[in-house]
N, C-alpha and C positions, 0 to 999 in steps of 0.2 A: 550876410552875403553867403552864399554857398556855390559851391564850384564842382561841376561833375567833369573828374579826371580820367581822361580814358587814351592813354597812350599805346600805339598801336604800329605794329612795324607792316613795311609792303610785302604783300603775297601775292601769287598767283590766283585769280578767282577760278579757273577753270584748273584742276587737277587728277591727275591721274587716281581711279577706284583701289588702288594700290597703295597710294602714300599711305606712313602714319599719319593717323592723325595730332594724335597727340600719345606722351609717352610721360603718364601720372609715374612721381617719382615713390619708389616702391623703400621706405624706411625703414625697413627691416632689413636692406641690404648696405652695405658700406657704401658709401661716396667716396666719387670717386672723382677727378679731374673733369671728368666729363658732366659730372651729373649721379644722380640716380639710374640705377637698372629699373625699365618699366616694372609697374603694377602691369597682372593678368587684367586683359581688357574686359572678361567677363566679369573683376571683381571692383570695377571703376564707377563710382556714383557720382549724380550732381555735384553731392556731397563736396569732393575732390574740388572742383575748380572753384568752391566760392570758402573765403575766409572770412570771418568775423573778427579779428582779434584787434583789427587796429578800432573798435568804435571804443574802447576804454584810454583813458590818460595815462600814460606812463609813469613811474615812480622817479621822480627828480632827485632825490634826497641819497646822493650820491655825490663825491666830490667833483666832477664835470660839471653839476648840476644842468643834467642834460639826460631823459631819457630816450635809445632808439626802442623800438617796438618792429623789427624787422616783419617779414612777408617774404622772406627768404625761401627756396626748394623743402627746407629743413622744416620748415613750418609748414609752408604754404606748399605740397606734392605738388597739387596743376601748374606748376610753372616750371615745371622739371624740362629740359629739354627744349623752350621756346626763350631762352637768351635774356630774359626781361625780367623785375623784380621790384619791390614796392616798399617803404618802410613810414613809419609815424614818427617825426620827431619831436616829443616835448621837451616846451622850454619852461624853468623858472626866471623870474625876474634876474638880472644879471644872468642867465645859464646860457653856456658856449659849448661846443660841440668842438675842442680842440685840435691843433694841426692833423691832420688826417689823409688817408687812402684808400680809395678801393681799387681791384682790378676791374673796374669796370668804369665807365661816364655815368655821371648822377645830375639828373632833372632835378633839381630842388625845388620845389612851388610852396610860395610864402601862402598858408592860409589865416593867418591871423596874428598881427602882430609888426614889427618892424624889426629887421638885421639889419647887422654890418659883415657881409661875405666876402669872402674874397678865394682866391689861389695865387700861385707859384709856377710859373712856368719851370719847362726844362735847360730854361735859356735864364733863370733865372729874375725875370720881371714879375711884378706885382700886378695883380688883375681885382681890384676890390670895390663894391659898391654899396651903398645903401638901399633894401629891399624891401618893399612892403606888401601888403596884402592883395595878392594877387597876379605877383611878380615871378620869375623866372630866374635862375640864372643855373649854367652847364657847368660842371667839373669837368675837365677832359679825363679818363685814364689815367691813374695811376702818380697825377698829379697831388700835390700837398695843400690842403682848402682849411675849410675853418667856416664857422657861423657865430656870431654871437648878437643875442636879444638885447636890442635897445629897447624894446618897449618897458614900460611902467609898470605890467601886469605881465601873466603867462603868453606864452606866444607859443605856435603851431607849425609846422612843417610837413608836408606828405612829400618825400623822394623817390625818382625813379631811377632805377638802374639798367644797363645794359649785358646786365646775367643775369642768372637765377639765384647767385651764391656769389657775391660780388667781393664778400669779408669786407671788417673793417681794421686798419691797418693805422695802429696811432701813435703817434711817435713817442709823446711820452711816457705811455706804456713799453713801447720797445725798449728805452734806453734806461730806465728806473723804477719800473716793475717785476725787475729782476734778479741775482745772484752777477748779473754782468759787471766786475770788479769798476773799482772807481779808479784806479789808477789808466786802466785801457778808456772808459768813458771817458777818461781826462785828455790821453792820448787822441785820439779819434773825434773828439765833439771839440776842444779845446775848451771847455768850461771849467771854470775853477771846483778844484776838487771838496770844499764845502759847500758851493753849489748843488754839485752832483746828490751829496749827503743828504741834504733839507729836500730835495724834490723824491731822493727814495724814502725818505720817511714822511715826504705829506701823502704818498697814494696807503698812508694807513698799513695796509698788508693785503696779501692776496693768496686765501687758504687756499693751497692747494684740495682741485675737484679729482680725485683720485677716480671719475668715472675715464676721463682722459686719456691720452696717451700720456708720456712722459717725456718732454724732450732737454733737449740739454740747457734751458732757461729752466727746467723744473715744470711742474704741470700748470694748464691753464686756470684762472681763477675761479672759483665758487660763488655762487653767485649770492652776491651781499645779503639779500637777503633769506636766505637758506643758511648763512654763515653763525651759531651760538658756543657759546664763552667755551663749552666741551671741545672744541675744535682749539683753542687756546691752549690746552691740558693735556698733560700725556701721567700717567701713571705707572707706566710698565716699568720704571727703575727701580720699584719698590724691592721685589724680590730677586735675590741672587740668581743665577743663571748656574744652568748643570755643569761643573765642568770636569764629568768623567768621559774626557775623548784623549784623543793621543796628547794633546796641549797642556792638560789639565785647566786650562782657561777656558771663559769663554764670552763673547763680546753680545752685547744687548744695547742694538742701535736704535738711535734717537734719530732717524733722517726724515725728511718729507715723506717718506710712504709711510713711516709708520706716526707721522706725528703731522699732519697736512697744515697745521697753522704755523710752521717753520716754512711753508714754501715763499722760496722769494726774498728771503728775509739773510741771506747767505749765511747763513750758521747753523752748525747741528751738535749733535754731542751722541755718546755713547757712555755705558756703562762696562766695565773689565774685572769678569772676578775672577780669580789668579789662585788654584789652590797652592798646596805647598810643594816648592819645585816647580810650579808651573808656568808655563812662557807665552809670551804672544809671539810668532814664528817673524822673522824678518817679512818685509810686508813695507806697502805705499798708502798713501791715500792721492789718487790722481787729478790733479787741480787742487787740494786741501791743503792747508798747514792742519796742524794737529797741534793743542794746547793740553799737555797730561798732567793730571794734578791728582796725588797719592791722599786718598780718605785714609787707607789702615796698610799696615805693613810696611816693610821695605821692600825695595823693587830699585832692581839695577836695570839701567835703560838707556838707550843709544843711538844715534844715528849716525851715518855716510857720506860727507856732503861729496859734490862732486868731483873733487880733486882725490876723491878714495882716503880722505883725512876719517878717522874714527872719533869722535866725541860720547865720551862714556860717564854716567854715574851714575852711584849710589844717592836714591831718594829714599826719605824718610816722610812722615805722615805729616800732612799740608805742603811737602816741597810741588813745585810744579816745574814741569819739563815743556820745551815747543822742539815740537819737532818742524822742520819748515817743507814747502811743499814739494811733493815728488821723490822727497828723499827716501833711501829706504833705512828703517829704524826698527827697534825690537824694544820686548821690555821682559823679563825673567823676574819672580819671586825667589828673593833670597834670604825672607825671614822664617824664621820658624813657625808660622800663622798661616790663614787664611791672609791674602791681599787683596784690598778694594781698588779701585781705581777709576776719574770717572775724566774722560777725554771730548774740549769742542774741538769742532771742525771747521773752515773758515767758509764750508757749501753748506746751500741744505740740505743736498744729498750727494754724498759723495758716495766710495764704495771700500770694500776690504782689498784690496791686490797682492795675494802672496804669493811672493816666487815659490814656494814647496808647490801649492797647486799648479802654478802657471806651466812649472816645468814637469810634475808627476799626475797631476792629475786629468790625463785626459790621454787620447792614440797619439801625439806625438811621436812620432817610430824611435825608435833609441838610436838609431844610427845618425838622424837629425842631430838629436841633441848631445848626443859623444861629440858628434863634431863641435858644436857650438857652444858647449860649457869645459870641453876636455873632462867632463868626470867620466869614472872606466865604465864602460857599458854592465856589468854586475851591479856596481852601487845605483845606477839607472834603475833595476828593473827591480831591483829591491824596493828603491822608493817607490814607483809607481805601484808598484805590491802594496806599498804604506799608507800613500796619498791616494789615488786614485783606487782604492778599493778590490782590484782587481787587474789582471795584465791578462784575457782568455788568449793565448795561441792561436795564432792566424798560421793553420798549417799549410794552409796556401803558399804562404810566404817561404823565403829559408830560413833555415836555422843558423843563428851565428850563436859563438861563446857563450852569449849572454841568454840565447833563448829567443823564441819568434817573436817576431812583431806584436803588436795587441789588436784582437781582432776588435772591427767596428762596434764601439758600445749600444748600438742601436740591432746589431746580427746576434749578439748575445741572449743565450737559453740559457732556459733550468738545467738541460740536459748537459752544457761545456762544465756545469760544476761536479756532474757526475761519472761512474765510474765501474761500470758492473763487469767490468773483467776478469777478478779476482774469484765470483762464484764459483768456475767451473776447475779441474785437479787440471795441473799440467802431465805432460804425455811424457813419462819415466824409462821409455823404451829407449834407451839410449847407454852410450858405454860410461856417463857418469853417475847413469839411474839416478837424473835425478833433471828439474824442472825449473824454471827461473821465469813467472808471465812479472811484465813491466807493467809499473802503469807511473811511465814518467808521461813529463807534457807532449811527449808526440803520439802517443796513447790517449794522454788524460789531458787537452790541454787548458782545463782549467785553472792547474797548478800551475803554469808557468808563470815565473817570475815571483812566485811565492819562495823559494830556497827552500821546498820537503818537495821529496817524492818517497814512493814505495813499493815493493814487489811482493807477489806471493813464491813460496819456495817449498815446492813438493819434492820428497825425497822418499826413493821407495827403500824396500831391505836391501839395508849395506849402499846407499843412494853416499855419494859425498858431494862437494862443490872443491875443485881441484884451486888451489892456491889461487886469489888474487888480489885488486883492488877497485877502488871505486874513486875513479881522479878528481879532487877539488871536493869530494863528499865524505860527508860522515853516514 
């Protein structure tokens, strides 16, 4: 039997030489809520309004055991803009299309085979029927549905939707395809929490697709079959990390960006190599516990919990330390060695947070943070000298004790590091015959906040510089 589907919304027949007509979606431009930004109408072909992709069978062999074959905006451009949308759905014997959503109403038409469909109102009642070939039935919006094939053999599906971009929205991917802890799943679903455990580890994994964005479940998944064993594998621990910076450490993370078959899987790790004397600075991991466990050396290391209690020791090679999450912890080499160290995290991607950068690295003006930490505005601009690389002089601003403000690191020249005043003699015509050009930061104000400045000092015959000092300076 064959069925020609052609679902169609009301228009006006008679319209304005004016309207669009249609607005083919242009994929080289972001989508957006709305839709696509048109394609140029000169550059729109037949091409554009017809799709081929649903006449092949989808790949089943997936654990839903359900392929969609969308006709989505993203696929299918000519549907960009006219509300409507199309998809293929195969089924294997026993394959179900599980609890589910779209933003949109979905036409589901049985072309071969027999369901059991149903929904969920908002009111909470049960709506489910048995459907066979040739049959109908409506999703409303945003409602929770479901299909599953009672036939004996494959079975067929074509759906319609009421967008262009309708997504699919499936629960139990929301609640166990992701890093989302088991104790909150437990709180919020009331499932027992070995429950929760066997359904995150029956979706297998889901490498993170780093073409993605990255959002706080970690990035969306790779599609299975693009997914080989190298996405399993990370290599990059092999070799020590440099660590000639101010630290003498230096950390070589294992998180989902750099390792995408840890997405979703909530665990990550890093590598810590520690020269001699060298520290990892006080520092979070936000949302993380931290589990540290010493390959070589000794390494004195600590955390804060939040009663401002200190818990400190001395590790020796194989001891392992937890640090718990949010807390803030350090770790210092105090052998006489190189120190190894290799650190999981309880995400799979968390991030580095240390207070040195949080508070020196960046225009936080010093007068903020005087207020706010009570350190003297001096040790402020010191460190931001340390940490943040630079402090230029925002002579715009005033000067206080400590030295101006930091101009915005985005207004920042070659030119605020330089200094050509010093070229030319100072003018000796005076009764100490003698000349003094500055080139502190209200002159030079690259140096600010660096603690050096310097002058040139011309002195003609018999020139002297009459007794004095220089306050706070050497």
């Amino acid at each position: 039997m064959m069925f020609l589907l052609i679902p169609f919304t009301l228009s006006l027949i008679f319209s304005s030489s004016n309207a669009l007509d249609f607005c083919v979606g242009d994929l080289s431009a972001p989508q957006g809520p709305a839709g696509y930004s048109c394609k140029k109408a000169e550059e729109v072909t037949a091409n554009d309004f017809v799709f081929s992709g649903l006449r092949a069978t989808g790949n089943t062999s997936n654990f839903f055991k359900v392929a969609l074959t969308p006709a989505f905006s993203s696929q299918f451009p000519g549907v960009n803009g006219v509300g409507m949308s199309v998809a293929r759905v195969d089924y294997p014997v026993d394959g179900r299309a599980p609890m589910h959503t779209h933003e949109a109403t979905e036409v589901f038409v049985v072309i071969r085979g027999t369901f059991y469909a149903g929904f969920i109102s908002s009111t909470y009642k049960f709506y489910s029927k048995t459907i066979n070939e040739g049959d109908i039935i409506a999703f409303p919006p945003g409602l929770m549905h479901f299909q599953i094939n009672l036939s004996k053999s494959p079975a067929l599906a074509v759906s319609f939707y009421s967008s262009e971009s309708p997504g699919i929205y499936i629960m139990d991917n929301a609640w166990f395809a992701n890093d989302l802890s088991t104790d909150i799943l437990q709180k919020t679903t009331f499932l027992d929490p070995d429950q929760i455990k066997k359904l995150k580890g029956l979706l297998d994994f889901c490498v993170g697709d780093l073409n993605t964005p990255q959002g706080p479940a970690g990035y969306s998944c790779k599609n299975p079959e693009a997914v080989i064993v190298d996405d399993f594998i990370f290599s990059g621990l092999r070799v020590a990390g440099n660590t000639s910076n101010l630290t003498n450490s230096v950390v070589t993370p294992v998180f989902s960006t750099q390792f995408p078959g840890l997405n979703g899987l909530g665990i990550s790790l890093a590598r810590l190599d520690m020269a001699i004397g060298g520290w990892a600075p006080m520092h979070t991991h936000p949302g993380a516990s931290e589990l540290f466990v010493v390959i070589q050396g000794t390494i004195r290391a600590g955390f804060i919990s939040s009663t401002n209690k200190v818990y400190i020791k001395t590790l020796e090679e194989g001891d392992v330390m937890v640090f718990p999450q949010d807390l803030m912890h350090f770790q210092f080499n105090v052998g006489k060695s190189p120190a190894l160290a290799f650190a999981s995290f309880s995400k799979a991607s968390t991030n580095i947070y240390s207070m040195d950068n949080a508070w020196f690295a960046n225009d936080l003006p010093v007068d903020i943070l005087q207020k706010t930490t009570f350190l003297d505005p001096d040790q402020i601009k010191k460190l931001k000298g340390v940490f943040g690389d630079f402090c230029v002089g925002d002579l715009g601003a005033p000067q206080d004790p400590a030295g101006y403000s930091c101009k915005k690191a985005e207004a920042v020249t070659v030119k605020d590091f330089v200094f050509s005043g010093l070229s030319v003699a100072g003018n000796t015509s005076n009764v100490m015959k003698a000349a003094v050009t500055p080139a502190f930061s209200t002159q030079f104000p690259g140096i600010n906040g660096l603690g050096v400045s310097l002058a040139r000092l011309d002195l003609a015959v018999g020139g002297q510089t009459a007794m004095h000092t220089h306050p706070e300076g050497t």
